[in-house]
N, C-alpha and C positions, 0 to 999 in steps of 0.2 A: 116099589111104591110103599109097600108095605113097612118097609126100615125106615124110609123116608120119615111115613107117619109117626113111630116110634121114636126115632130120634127129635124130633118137634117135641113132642109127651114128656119126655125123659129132660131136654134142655126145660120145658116150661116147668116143672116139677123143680128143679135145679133153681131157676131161678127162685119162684114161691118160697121154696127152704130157705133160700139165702136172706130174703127178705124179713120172713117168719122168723129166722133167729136172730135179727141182728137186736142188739139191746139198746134199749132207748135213752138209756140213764149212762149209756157211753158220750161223752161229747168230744173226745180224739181219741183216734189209732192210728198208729202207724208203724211201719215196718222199715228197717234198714236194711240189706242185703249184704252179706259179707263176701266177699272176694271165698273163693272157693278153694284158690291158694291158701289160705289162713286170713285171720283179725291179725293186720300190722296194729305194733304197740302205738301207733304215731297216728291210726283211724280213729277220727272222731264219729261217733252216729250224733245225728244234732237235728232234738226234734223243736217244732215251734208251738206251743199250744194260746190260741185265742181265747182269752177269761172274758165273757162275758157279767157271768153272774155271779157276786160275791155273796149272796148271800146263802146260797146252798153251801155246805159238806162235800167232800171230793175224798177218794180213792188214786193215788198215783201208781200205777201197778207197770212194772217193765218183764215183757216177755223176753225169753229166753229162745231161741231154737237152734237144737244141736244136735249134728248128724252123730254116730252110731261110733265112728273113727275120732270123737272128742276126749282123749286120752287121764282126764282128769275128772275127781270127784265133784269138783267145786270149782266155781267160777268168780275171780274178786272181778268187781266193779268201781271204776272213778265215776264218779257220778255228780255233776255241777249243775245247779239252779240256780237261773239268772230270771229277778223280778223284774217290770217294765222297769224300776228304774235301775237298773242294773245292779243291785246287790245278789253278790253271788254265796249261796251257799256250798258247801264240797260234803261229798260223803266215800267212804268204801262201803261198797256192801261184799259180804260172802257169799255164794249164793254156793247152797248143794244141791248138783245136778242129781247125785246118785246112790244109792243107799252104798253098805260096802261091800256086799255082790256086784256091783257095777248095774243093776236095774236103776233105769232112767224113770226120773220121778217126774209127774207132768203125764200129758197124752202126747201122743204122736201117731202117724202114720208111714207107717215103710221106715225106714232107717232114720227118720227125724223125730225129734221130741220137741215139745212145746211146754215148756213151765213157766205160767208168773208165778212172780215175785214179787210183793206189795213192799212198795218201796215208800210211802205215805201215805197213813190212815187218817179219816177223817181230818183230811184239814178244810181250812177258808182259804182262799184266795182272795189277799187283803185289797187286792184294786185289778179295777180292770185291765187288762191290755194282754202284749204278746209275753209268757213265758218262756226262757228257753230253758231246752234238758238237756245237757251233753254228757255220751257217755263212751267210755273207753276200757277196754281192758285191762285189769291191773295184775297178770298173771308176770311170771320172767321169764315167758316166750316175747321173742322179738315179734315170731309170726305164729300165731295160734289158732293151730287145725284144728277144725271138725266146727267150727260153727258155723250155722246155716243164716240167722237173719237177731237181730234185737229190736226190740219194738219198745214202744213207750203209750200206756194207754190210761186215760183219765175217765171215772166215772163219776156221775154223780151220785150220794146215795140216797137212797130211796128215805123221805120223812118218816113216810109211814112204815118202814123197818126198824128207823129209827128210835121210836118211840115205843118199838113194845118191849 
């Protein structure tokens, strides 16, 4: 009875935290899962984000998470943005996961690491509608071990940070 009770305290506790951190001035996140075989060079992650408000400042930030078995310092990125009316931008980014010890830059828990990457500061989003993100590995593996999931997270930023 008594675990019983405890484990109620401990998930309500859990909950509360999850709640209490999440950040308000986020308005998308999302995760993509990578096959645990390897990122095929031919895997698109393809996120959708909803623009409501043009008239705020945005943060586009893409997380990284890489298990422990990720054999490289740096990770490129093909990275496509498509506005509602479909004019696409491309980018590569370089992304370095790890200093040159091999210590993984970012947090992580147990053999996974977690690092954004601000991928656009401060911009507008010049009209409302659906944006898309698409994103793919640009390393010269076919199949590329050790990564765990890619996200893509939109913030808004804060005026009043702004401004001092």
């Amino acid at each position: 009875m008594r675990l019983i009770i405890k484990t109620k305290y401990i998930l309500l506790f859990c909950v509360v935290a999850f709640f209490a951190s999440c950040d308000r001035n986020t308005i998308y996140q999302d995760f993509v899962s990578i096959n645990k075989a390897g990122w095929n060079e031919d895997s698109i992650a393809v996120f959708s984000v909803d623009v409501k408000d043009t008239t705020n400042n945005y943060n586009v930030i893409i997380d990284i998470r890489n298990r422990n078995e990720y054999p490289y310092q740096n990770l490129f990125l093909f990275v496509s943005s498509y506005s509602p009316d479909n004019i696409c931008v491309s980018d590569t980014l370089n992304c370095i996961l790890s200093d040159e010890l091999g210590r993984w830059y970012g947090k992580g828990i147990g053999s996974i690491s977690n690092l954004p990457i601000l991928y656009m500061s401060d911009i507008k989003f010049p009209k409302p509608g659906i944006y898309k993100f698409q994103i793919r590995h640009g390393m010269r593996e076919t199949i590329l071990k050790g990564m765990n999931d890619i996200g893509l997270r939109v913030e808004k930023i804060d005026q009043k940070e702004e401004n001092k």
